[in-house]
C-alpha positions in Angstrom: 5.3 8.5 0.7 2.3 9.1 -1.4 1.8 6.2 -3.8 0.3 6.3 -7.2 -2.5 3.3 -7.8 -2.7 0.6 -10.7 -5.0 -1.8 -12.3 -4.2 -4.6 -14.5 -6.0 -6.1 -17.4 -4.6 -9.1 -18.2 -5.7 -12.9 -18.6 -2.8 -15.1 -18.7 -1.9 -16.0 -14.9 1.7 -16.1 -15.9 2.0 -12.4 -17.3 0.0 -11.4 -14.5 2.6 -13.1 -12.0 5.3 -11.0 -13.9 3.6 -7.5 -13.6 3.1 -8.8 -9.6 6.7 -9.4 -9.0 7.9 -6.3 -11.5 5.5 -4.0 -9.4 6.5 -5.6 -6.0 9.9 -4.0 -6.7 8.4 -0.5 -7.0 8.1 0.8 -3.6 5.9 4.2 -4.7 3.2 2.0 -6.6 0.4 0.1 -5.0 -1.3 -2.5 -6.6 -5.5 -2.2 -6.8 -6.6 -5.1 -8.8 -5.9 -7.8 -11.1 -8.9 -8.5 -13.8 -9.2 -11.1 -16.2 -11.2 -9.0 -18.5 -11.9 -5.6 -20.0 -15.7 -5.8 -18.8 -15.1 -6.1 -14.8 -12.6 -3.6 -15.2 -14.6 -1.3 -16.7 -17.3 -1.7 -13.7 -13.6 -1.1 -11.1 -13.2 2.3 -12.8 -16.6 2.7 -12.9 -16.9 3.4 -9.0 -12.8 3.6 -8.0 -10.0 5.8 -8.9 -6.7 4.9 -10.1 -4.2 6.5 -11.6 -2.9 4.4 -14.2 -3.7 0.5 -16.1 -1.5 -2.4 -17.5 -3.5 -3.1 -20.6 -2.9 -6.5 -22.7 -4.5 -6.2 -25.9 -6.0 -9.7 -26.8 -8.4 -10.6 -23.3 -11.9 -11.7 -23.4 -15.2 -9.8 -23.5 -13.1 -6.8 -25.6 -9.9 -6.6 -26.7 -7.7 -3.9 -25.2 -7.7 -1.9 -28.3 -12.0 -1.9 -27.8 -11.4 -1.1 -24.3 -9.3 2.3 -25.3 -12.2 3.0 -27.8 -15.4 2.5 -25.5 -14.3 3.3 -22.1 -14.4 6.8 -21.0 -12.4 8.9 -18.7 -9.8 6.4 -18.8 -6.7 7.0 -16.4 -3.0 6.5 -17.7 -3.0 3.4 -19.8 0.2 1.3 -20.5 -0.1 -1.2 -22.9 1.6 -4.9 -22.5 1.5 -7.3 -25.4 2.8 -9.8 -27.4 2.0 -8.0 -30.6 3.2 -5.3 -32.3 1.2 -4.8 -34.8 -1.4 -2.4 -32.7 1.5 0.3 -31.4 0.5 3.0 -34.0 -3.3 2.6 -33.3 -2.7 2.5 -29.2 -0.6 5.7 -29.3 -3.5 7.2 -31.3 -5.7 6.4 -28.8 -3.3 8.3 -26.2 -1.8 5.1 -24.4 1.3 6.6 -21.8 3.4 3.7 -23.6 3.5 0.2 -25.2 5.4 -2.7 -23.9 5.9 -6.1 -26.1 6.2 -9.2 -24.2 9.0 -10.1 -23.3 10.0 -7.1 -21.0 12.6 -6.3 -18.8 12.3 -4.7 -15.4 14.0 -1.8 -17.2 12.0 -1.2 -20.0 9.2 -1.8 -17.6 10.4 0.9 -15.0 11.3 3.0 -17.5 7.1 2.8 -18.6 5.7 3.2 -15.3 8.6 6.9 -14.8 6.3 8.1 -17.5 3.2 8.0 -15.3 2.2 11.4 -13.7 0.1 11.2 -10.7 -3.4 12.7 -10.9 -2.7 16.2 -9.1 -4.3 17.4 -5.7 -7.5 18.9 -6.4 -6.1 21.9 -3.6 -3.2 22.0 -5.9 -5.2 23.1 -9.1 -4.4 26.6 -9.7 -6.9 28.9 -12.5 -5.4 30.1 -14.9 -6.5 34.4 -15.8 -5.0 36.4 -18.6 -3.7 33.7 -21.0 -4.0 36.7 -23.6 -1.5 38.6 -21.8 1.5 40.7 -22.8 1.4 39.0 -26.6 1.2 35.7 -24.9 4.5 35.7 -23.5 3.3 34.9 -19.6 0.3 34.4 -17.9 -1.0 35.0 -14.0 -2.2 31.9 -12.1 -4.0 32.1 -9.3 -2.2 30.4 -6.2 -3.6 30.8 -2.7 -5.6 34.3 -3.8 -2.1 35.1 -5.2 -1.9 36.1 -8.5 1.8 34.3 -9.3 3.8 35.2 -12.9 4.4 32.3 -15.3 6.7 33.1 -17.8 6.6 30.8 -21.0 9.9 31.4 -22.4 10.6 29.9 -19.1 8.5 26.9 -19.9 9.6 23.5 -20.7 6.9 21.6 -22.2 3.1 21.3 -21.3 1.7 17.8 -20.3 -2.3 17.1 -20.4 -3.6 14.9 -18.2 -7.1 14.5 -19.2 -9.0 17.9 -17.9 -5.8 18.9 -16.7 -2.5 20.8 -17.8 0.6 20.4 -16.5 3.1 23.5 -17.0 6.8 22.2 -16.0 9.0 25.4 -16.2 12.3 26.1 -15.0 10.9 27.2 -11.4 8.9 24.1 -11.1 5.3 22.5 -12.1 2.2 24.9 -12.2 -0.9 22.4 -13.0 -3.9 24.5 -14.1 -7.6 23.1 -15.3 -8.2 23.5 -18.7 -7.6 21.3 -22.3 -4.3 21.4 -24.0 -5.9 22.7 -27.2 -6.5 26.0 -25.5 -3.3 27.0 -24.1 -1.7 25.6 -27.3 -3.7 28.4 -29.0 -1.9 31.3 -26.4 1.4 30.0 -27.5 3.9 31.6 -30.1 5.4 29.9 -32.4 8.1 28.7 -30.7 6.3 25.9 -28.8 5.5 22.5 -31.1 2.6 19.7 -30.5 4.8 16.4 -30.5 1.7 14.2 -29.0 -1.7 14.1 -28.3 -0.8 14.9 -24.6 2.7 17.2 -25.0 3.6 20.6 -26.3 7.6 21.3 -26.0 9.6 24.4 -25.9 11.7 24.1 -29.1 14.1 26.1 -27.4 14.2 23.4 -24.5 15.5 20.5 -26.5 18.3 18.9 -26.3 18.1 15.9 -28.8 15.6 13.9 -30.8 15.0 11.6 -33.6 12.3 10.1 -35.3 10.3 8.4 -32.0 11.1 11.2 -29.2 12.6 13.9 -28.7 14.9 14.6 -25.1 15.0 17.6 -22.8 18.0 16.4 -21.1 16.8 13.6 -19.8 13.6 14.0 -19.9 12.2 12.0 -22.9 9.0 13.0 -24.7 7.1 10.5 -27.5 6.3 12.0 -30.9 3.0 11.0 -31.6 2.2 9.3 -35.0 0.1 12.1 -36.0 2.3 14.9 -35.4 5.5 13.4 -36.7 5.2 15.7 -39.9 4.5 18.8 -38.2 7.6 18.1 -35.4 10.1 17.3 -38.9 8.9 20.5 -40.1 9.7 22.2 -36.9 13.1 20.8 -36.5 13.7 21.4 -39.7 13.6 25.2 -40.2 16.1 25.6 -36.6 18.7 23.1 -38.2 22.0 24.7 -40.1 22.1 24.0 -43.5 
């Protein structure tokens, strides 16, 4: 099994016992480091990979919200916290989600599902031809195979930092390139809900003001594009 690494940033010896024991019960997650502050993290990333951080917000040196600001090419951050006051500026800042101490194991799980794995650099396919047929598909190129993706067959579009990931109803097709530019290749049909997700309108299931659900797959609506996703909702509902 191929695990997927974490750091945590957190001072407070208890917390950091509960992440320990919470994480011990994962058996696909492995444990890289514990740090006491945001500045010996910083020199871990620095030098190591991993693929995504527990973040507490007030620890010394900087406080997590400083961290999100400074650092750069940050992996997947999950914030854990006693205060709630900082969850609209943290999800601004692109954090995968925001825990508020105290947290169960479930709400905890239920964080760490949202984590995608940095993909296998063998695995990256280019993408050609994103102008194609009035943006309605585009050819990837897959082992010197040009391979069909169809985006009314798309379910939503996940960026993960240089990355995209494209999960249609045949799979996952990750390709290199920003978020911003497919979105531009896109008709209308397809909506920004977050900094990191574009959905398939067509796709959804539910939502209400926080996410929205493709089954059960659930999606966060960014603070940003709350407007813009009421908007969209609103001209598809019956009046």
């Amino acid at each position: 099994m191929n695990k997927i690494q974490c750091i945590i940033i957190e001072d407070e010896k208890p917390a950091q016992e509960i992440l320990k024991s919470f994480l011990s019960r994962i058996e696909w997650v492995e444990l890289k480091g514990v740090f006491d502050d945001a500045l010996s993290a910083l020199e871990y990333i620095k030098t190591n990979t991993t693929d995504f951080i527990f973040l507490d917000i007030q620890i010394p040196s900087l406080t997590g919200i400083e961290f999100l600001k400074i650092a750069k090419d940050l992996p997947q951050v999950i914030i854990t916290t006693a205060y709630s006051q900082y969850a609209i500026e943290a999800f601004e800042l692109d954090v995968r989600d925001y825990l508020i101490k105290p947290f169960s194991f479930e709400r905890f799980l239920k964080a760490v599902n949202r984590i995608t794995p940095k993909p296998d650099e063998k695995l990256i396919y280019q993408m050609n031809n994103v102008e194609a047929s009035k943006n309605s598909f585009a050819f990837f190129n897959v082992n010197k195979t040009m391979v069909k993706v169809m985006f009314n067959e798309t379910i939503y579009i996940e960026s993960m930092r240089e990355y995209i990931y494209i999960h249609t109803l045949k799979g996952k097709v990750v390709t290199k390139m920003g978020i911003g530019e497919i979105e531009k290749t896109l008709h209308e049909g397809f909506t920004r809900i977050h900094r990191s997700f574009l959905v398939n309108l067509a796709k959804v299931t539910s939502y209400n003001a926080e996410e929205i659900f493709i089954d059960k797959i659930s999606l966060p609506i960014g603070p940003n594009y709350k407007k813009s996703v009421e908007i969209a909702f609103d001209k598809l509902q019956v009046k």
